[in-house]
C-alpha positions in Angstrom: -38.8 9.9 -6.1 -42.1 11.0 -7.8 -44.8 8.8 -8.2 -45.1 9.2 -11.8 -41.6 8.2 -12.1 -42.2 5.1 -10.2 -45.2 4.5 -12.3 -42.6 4.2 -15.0 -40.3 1.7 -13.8 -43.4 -0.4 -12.7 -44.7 -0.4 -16.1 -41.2 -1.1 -17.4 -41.2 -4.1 -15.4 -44.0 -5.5 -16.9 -43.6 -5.4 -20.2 -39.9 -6.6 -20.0 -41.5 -9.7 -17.6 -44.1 -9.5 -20.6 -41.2 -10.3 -23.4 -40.0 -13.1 -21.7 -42.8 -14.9 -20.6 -44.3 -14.7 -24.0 -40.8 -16.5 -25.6 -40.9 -19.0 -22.6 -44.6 -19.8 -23.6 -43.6 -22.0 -26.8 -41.5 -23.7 -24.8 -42.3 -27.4 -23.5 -43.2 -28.4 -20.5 -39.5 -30.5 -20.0 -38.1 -27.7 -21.5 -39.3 -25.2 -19.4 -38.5 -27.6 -15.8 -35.6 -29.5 -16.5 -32.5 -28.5 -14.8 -30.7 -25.3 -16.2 -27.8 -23.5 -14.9 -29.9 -20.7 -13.4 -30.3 -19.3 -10.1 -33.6 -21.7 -9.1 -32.7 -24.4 -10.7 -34.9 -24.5 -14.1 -36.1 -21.9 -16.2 -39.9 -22.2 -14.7 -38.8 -22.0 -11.1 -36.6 -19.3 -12.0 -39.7 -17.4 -13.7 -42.0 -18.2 -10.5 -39.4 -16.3 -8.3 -39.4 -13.2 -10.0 -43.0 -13.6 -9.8 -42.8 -14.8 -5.7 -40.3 -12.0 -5.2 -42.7 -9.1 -7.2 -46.1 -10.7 -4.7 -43.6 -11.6 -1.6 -42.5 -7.4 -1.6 -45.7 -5.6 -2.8 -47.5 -7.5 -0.1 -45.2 -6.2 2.8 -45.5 -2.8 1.4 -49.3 -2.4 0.8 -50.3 -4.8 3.4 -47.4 -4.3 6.2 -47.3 -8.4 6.5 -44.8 -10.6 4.3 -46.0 -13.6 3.3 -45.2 -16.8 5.4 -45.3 -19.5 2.3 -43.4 -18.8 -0.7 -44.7 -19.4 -4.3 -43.2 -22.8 -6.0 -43.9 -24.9 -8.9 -46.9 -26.7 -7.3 -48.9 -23.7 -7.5 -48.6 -23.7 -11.4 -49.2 -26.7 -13.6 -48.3 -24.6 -16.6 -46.7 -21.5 -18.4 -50.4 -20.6 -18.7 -51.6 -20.1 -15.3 -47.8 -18.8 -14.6 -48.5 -15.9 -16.9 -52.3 -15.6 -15.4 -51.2 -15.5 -12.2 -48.4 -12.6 -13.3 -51.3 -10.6 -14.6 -52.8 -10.5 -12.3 -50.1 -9.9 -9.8 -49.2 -6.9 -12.7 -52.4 -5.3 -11.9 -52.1 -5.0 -8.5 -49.2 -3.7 -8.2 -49.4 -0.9 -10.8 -53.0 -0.3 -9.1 -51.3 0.3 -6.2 -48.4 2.7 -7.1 -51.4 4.5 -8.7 -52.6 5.0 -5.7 -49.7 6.5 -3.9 -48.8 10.4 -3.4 -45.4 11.5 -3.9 -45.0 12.1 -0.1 -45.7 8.8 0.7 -43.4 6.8 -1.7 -40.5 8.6 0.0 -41.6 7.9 3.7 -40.6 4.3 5.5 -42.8 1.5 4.9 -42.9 -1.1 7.8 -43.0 -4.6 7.5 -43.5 -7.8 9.4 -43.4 -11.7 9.4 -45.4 -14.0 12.5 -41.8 -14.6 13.8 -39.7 -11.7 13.1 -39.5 -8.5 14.6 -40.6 -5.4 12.4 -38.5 -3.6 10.0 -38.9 -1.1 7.7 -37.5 0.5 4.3 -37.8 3.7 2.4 -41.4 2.7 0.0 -39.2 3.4 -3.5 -36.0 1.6 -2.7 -38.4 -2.1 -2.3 -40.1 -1.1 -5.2 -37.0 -0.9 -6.8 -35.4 -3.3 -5.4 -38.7 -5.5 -7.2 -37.4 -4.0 -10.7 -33.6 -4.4 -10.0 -34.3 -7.8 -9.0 -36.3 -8.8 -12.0 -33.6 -7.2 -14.2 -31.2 -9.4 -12.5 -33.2 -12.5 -12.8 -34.6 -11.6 -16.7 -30.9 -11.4 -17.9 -30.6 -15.0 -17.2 -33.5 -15.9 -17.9 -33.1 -13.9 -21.7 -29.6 -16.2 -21.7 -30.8 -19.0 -21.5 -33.9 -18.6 -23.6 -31.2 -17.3 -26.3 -29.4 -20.7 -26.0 -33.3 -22.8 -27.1 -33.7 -20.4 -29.7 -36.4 -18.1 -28.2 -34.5 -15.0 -26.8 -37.1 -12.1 -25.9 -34.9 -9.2 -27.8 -34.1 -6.4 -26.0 -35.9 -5.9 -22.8 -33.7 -2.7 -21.7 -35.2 0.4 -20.0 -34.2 2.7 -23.1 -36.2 0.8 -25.6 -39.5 0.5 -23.3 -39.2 4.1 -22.7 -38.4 5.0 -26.6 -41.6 2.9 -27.6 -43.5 5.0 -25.0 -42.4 8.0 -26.5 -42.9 7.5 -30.1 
């Protein structure tokens, strides 16, 4: 994989996150944390694991060390600092693909927890696996946004890429 390739999908990523946090924004408080049939149990929690799961994986491979706590609903009173907090998060992780070479996205990263013996992956196949996983976790999170009127549209590859283009 290239690192301007993997710039792409990175970018991709965060304007398809971009879509649905900006639909989930007109949504209440109740309705964005009452119980939904989703994968974490509401649509916010569901939102602040693809956010967890984007911080928990960029931190193992930049930093070699995978965070011990998890993010949760306690760390985010609202929608609004959610979609702070994801800008942030955004930035540094298309500030640190930037800052890749092409050798090095193909070479094993290695990462740790305090208990855990060392492992390590291929660079591009985590930072896929953070796209993959927030495709996964967008589709139902698009559902069910469709279902209290506020579906984000089409968040598919194609159409971020056709937008780039023309």
């Amino acid at each position: 994989m290239k690192v301007q390739d993997l710039q792409t999908l990175i970018e991709y990523n965060r304007w398809a996150n971009q879509r649905v946090l900006k639909r989930a924004a007109h949504l209440s408080q109740e309705e964005l944390t009452n119980a939904a049939p989703l994968s974490h149990g509401s649509l916010f929690g569901t939102l602040i694991h693809v956010l967890d799961a984007q911080w928990y994986w960029r931190l193992g491979c930049q930093e070699g060390m995978l965070p011990v706590v998890r993010l949760n609903e306690q760390d985010f009173p609202d929608i609004g600092s959610l979609r702070e907090r994801w800008a942030v998060e955004d930035d540094l992780l298309a500030g640190y693909v930037r800052s890749l070479t092409d050798k090095r996205v193909n070479e094993r990263v290695e990462y740790r927890w305090p208990r855990a013996r060392p492992r390590s992956k291929v660079l591009w196949h985590i930072m896929m696996h953070i796209v993959n996983h927030g495709t996964h976790q967008r589709s139902e999170i698009g559902n069910y946004l469709a279902t209290l009127g506020r579906s984000p549209g089409d968040v598919d590859f194609i159409i971020y890429v056709s937008k780039r283009e023309g």
